[in-house]
C-alpha positions in Angstrom: 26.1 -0.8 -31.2 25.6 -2.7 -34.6 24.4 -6.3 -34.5 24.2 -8.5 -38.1 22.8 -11.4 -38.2 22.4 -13.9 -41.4 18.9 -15.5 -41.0 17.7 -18.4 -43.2 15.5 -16.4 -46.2 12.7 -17.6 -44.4 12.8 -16.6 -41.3 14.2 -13.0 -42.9 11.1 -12.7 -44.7 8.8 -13.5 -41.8 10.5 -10.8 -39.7 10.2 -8.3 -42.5 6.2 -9.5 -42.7 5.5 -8.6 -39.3 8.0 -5.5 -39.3 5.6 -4.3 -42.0 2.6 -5.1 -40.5 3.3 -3.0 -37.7 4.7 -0.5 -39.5 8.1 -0.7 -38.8 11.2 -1.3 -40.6 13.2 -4.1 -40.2 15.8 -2.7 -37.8 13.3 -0.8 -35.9 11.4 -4.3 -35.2 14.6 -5.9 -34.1 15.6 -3.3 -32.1 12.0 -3.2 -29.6 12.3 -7.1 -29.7 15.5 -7.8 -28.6 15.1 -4.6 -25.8 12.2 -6.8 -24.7 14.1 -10.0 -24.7 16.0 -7.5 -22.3 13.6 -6.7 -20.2 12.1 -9.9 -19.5 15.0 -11.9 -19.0 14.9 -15.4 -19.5 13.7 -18.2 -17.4 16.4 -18.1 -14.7 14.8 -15.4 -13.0 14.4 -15.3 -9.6 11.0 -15.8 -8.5 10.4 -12.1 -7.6 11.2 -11.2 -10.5 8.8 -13.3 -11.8 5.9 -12.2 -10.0 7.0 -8.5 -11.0 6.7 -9.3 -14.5 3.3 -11.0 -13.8 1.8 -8.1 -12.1 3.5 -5.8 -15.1 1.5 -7.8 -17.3 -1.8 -8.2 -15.6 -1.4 -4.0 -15.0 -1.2 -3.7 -18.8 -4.8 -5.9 -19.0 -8.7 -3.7 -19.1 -9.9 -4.3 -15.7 -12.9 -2.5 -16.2 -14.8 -5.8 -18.1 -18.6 -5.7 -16.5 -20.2 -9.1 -17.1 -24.2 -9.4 -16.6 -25.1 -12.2 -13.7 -26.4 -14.4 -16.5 -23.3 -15.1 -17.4 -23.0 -17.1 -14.9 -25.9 -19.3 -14.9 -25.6 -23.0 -15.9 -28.2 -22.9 -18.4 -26.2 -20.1 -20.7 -22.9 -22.1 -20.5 -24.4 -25.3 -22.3 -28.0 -23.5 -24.0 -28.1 -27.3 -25.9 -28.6 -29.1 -22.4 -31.5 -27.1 -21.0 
């Protein structure tokens, strides 16, 4: 299917900013975007569907981050108030 769209310049030449920076043309940009605008639906989604997106997008997070236990201590949150 073939979609045009007139955009104000710019808004056109933000697109064609980012396509770049990502190294993709213009169309090719549009074409992941608006199959993730697909994908995701909008905000009348049921709430299981929700909850499945949420858990899609937590799996897609590192879950392998090791923190030492002094992260945790008071004294390293606020070193100016020891």
């Amino acid at each position: 299917m073939k979609l045009e769209v007139e955009l104000k310049s710019d808004v056109g030449e933000a697109l064609l900013a980012r396509a770049k920076s990502e190294g993709l043309s213009l169309d090719q940009f549009a074409e992941r975007a608006l199959e993730a605008l697909v994908k995701t639906g909008t905000a009348k989604a049921s709430a299981p569907e929700r909850v499945k997106a949420f858990e899609a997008f937590l799996a897609g997070l590192e879950t392998d981050a090791v923190l030492p236990e002094e992260t945790f201590q008071r004294e390293n949150w606020y070193p100016d108030r020891s």
